[in-house]
Every structure is written in C-alpha cells, then in structure tokens.
C-alpha positions in Angstrom: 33.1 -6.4 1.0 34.3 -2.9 1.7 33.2 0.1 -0.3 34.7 3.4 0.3 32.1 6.3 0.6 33.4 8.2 -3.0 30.9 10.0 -5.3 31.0 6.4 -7.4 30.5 4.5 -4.8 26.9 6.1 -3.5 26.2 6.3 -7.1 26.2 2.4 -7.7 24.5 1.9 -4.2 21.8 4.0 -5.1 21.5 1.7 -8.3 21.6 -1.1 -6.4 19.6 -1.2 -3.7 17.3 1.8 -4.1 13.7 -0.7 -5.3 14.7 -2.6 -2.4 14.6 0.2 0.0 11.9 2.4 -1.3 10.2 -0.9 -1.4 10.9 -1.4 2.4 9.9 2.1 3.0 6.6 2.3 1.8 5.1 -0.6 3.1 6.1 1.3 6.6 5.0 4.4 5.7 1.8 3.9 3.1 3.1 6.9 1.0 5.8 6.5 -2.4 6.3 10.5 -1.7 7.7 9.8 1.9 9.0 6.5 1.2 11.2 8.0 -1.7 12.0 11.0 0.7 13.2 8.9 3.6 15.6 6.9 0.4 17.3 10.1 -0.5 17.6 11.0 3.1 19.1 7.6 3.8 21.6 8.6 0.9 22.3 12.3 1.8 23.4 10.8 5.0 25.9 8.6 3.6 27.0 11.2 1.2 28.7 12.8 4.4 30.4 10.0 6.0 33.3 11.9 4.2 35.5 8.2 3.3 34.2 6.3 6.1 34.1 2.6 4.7 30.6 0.6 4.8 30.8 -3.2 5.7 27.9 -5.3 4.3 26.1 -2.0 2.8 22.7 -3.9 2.3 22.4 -4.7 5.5 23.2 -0.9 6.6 21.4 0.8 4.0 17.8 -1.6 5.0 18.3 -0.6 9.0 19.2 2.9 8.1 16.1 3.1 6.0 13.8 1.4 8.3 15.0 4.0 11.2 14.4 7.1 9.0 10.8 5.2 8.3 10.6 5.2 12.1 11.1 8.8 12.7 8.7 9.8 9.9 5.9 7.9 11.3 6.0 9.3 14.5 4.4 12.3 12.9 2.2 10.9 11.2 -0.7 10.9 13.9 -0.4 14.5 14.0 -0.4 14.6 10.2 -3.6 12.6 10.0 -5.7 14.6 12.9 -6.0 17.5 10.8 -6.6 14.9 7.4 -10.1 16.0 6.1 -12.1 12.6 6.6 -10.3 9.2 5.8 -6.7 8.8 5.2 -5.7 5.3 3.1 -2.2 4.7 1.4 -1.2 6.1 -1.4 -1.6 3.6 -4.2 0.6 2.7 -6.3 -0.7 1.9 -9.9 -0.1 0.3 -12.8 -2.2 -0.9 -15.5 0.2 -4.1 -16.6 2.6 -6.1 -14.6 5.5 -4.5 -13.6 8.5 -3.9 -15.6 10.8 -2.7 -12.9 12.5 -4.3 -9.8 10.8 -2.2 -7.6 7.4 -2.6 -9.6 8.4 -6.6 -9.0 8.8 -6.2 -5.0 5.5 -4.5 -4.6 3.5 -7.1 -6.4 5.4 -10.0 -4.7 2.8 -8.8 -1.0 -0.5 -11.0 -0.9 -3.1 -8.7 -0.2 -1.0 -5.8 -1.7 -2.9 -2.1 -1.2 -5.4 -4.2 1.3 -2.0 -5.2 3.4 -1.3 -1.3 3.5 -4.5 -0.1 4.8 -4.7 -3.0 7.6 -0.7 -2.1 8.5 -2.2 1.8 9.5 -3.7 -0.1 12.4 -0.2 -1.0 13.6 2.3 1.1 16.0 5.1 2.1 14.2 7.6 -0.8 15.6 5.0 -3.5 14.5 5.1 -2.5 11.0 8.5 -2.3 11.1 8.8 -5.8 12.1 5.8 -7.2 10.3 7.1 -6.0 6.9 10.6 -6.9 7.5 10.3 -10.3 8.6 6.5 -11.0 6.5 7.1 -9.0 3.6 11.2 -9.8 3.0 11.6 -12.8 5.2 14.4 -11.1 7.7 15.1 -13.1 10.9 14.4 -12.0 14.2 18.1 -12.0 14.8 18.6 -9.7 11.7 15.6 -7.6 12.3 16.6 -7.6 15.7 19.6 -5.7 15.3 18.3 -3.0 13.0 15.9 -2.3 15.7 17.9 -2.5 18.3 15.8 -4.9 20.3 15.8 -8.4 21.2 15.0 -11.7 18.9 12.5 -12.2 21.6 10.9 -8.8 21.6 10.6 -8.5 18.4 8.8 -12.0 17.7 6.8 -10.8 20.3 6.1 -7.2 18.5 5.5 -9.4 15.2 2.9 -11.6 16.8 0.6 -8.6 17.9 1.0 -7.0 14.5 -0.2 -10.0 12.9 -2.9 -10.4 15.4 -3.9 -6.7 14.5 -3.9 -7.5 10.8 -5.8 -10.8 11.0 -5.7 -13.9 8.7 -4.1 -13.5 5.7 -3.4 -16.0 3.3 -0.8 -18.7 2.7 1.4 -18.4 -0.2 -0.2 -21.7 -1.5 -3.5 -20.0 -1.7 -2.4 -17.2 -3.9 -3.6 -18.3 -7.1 -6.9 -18.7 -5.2 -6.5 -15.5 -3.5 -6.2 -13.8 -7.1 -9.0 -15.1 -8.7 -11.0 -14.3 -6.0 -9.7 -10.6 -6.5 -10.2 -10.7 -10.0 -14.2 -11.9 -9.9 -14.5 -8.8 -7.9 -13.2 -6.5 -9.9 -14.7 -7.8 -12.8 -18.3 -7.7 -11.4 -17.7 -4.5 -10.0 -16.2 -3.2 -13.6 -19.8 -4.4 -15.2 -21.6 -2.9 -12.4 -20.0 0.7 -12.9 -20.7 0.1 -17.0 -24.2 -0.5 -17.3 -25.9 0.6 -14.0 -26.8 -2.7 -12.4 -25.2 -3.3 -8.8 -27.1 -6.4 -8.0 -24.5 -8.9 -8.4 -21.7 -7.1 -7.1 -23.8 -6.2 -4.0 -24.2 -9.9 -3.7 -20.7 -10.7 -3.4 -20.4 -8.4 -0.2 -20.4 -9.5 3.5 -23.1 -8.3 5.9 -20.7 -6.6 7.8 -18.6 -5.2 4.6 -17.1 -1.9 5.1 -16.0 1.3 2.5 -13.7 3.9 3.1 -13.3 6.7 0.5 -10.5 8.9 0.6 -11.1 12.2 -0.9 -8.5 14.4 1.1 -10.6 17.1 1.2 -10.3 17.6 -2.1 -13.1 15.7 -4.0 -16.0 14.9 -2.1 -16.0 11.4 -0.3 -17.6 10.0 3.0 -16.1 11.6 5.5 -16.6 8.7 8.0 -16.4 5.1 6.8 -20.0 3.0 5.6 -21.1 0.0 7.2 -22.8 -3.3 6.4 -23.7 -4.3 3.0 -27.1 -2.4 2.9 -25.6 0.9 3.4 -22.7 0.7 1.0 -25.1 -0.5 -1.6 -27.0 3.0 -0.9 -23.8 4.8 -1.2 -22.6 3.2 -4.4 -26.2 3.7 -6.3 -26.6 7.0 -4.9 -23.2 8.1 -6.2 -23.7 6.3 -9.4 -26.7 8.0 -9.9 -24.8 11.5 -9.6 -22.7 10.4 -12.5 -19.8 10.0 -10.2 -19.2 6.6 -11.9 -19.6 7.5 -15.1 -16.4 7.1 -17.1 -13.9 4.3 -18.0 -12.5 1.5 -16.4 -9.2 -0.1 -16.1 -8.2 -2.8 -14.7 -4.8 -2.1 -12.8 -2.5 -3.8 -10.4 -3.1 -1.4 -7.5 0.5 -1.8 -5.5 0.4 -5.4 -5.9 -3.1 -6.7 -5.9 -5.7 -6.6 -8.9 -8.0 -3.7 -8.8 -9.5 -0.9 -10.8 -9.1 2.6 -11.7 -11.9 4.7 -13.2 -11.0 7.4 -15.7 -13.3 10.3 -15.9 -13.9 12.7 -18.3 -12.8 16.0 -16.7 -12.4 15.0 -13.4 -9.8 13.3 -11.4 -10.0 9.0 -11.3 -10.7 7.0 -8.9 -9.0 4.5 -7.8 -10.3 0.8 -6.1 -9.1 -1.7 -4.2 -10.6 -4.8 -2.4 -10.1 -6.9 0.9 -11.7 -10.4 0.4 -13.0 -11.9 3.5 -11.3 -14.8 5.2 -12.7 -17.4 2.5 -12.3 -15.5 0.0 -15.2 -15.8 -1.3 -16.9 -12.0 -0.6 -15.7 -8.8 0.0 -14.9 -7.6 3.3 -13.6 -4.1 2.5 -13.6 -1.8 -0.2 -11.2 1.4 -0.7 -12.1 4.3 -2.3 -9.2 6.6 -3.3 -10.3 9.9 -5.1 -7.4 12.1 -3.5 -6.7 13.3 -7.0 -2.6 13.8 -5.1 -2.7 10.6 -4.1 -3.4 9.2 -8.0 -0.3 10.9 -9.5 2.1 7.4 -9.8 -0.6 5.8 -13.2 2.1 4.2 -15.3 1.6 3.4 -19.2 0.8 6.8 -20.0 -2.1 7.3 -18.1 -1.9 10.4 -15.4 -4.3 12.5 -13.8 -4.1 15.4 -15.4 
C-alpha cells in the first residue's frame, strides 16, 4: 500500500502505530520520556518528506524508530557517568491491567521491568536485536535490514545479548513465572505493613542483590547491596527510619507484578523483583525512589 506523506496521512500513522513504536523504543532505551521523544522525532522526520510516498509504512516507521533509539543510546554512557549513584529504567506503572494498546505490548515481556534492568548490560546493537526479535518476534532477515547488517551477524549479536541477560523463562512457564512474582510481592507487602521481614528475608538467595535508585534526589544506596544478610540490614535499617511507612499497592510495574508504596508527604517508591532461575527466590530487587522517574502512576494516583 502507498500512502502519500499529507497532513492526514501522518495523522492516521501516528494513530496507528505510535504503542507499537514507543513500545519498541523503550525497551531500547529504559526511559518512556526518551522513548516518546525518539516517536515524535521519528514523525517530525516524516512530516518533511514534503509528498514522498511510504511503501509498507510499518516496516519503515519500526527501523526508523529503532535507528533514532540507536543514536540516543550512544549518549547515554555519558549521561549515566555523571548519574548520582544507580541508574535503573524508568518504570512504567499501573495499578490494574492495561487498558490501552500500548499498556497491552508492555505487559506482553516476561520478566517485564526485571528484562529492562538486565537489557542496560547490553551494547546498544544487542538490545536492538534482542527486543526486536525476543520481544516482537522479527526475523533476522527483517531485523537484518533495519540494522543494516547481516541475518548472520545479527543472530550472532542476539546470542551474546541473551547470554548477557541469562535464563529467562519459556512462555509455558508464565503462569508459573507470575505466581512466583506475586508470593513475593505479597510477602514483601506484609513485611512493609507490620514490621516483620522474616519471611520475606527467607525467600531471598544468598547471593541476592538491591539496587535503589534515588537520582540524587531522595537518598538511596549509592552503590548496589550484596548477599541476603546485607539487604536484610538495609531493609530493617530503613524501615526503622520510617522510610517504609506508608501504603502499599500492588501495581503492574511495565509488565511484571510489583509494588508501589505511597507515602504520606513524600515521594513513593516503587519495587520490582527478579526471581532466580527456579523461581522460587528472589535474585534481585529494584528500588526506584527517583521521585522523576515515578511520574507515569495511572488510575489517578501521581506523585505529587
């Protein structure tokens, strides 16, 4: 189909296909701010084609996209040396399922926020490829030429990215994968309500990790915590501060269960979980208090 570049037609593009490209964007980039940006530069490009006629716009608009994602995240080291302490994704939060097709291609990712943070260990090209080919199921030949490579370089690209990002679930062990989520949110929800961190302690790994993202902003641990015993420390210490005092919702936290923590007066907190590969404990926790990172809370509920 041919579509000629008129006012209209950008118009019912944008309607079209802009969930599927922000969507595509911000698994690249771990930001809804810069994945929306890189969409509207996407479009303000096309908007000066001046009548040039697009064949198979999907197909140009998803390469264009992923390219401006590209760019952007070549800045992003430089952007993140001069980040005060940890830098995780910005979430993006909801407290019900999602109404909206974008809403719907975020919470189609197993591991969801989790996936995000373990992408950040990923040169730019491998997350390109990983999410195009795990995340939306492009071919190599597809994903080839919006990259401009080879099929065989980029199977090649996607097998160290998965190799970075380490086992992750098949879709047959979703439902699994969920409850497994769930039981630790739950038991961490209890634990934050009435003091007692035993049993979510227990549910931990011995090598369990937290990373807390505070931006500089709201006071986090500026390096990440290590091994069960010294999260536990850090959790009762900060609970004992009345950091955790306030109350919890659970959420969908970009497409995996998790839980936000309203607080009187202060800005929430936001929690996500990585299960370990039996999914049975916790391997990871994330701790985002960036209060600019905890502006997208749909339902009603923002920040302040």
């Amino acid at each position: 189909m041919m579509l000629s570049e008129s006012t209209l037609a950008i118009e019912q593009l944008y309607r079209d296909y802009k969930p599927l490209l922000t969507s595509i964007a911000y698994r690249m980039l771990g930001s809804m701010t810069e994945a929306e940006d890189a969409v509207q530069d996407v479009f303000v490009a096309i908007s000066k084609l001046d009548g040039t006629d697009i064949e198979f716009p999907k197909a140009y608009l998803v390469k264009m996209v992923t390219n401006r994602a590209l760019n952007m995240m070549k800045a992003a080291p430089r952007k993140r040396e001069s980040y005060p302490g940890q830098w995780l994704p910005e979430p993006v939060i909801e407290l019900a399922a999602a109404d909206e097709p974008q809403g719907h291609a975020i919470q189609q990712e197993r591991l969801g926020y989790a996936l995000l943070v373990l992408l950040q260990t990923c040169t730019p090209p491998e997350r390109a490829v990983f999410v195009l080919r795990e995340s939306f199921g492009y071919e190599y030949a597809d994903i080839a030429t919006m990259l401009d490579k080879s099929e065989a370089a980029c199977r090649k690209i996607f097998s160290r990215a998965s190799a970075k990002i380490g086992h992750r679930p098949s879709h047959e062990d979703d439902a699994a994968l969920d409850r497994s989520i769930e039981r630790f949110v739950q038991s961490f929800s209890q634990a934050i309500e009435t003091g007692h961190f035993e049993s979510f302690i227990h549910l931990l790994t011995d090598q369990a990790v937290m990373i807390s993202d505070g931006g500089g902003i709201v006071r986090s641990a500026y390096n990440p915590i290590l091994g069960r015993e010294r999260v536990s420390a850090f959790l009762r210490g900060i609970s004992r501060k009345g950091s955790l005092t306030g109350e919890p919702h659970r959420i969908w936290i970009s497409g995996q269960p998790g839980l936000l923590l309203l607080r009187e007066n202060k800005p929430p907190f936001a929690f996500a979980f990585l299960p370990g590969e039996d999914h049975g404990a916790i391997q990871a926790i994330y701790l985002v208090s960036n209060p600019n990172k905890l502006l997208r809370i749909s339902n009603g509920y923002s920040n302040g």
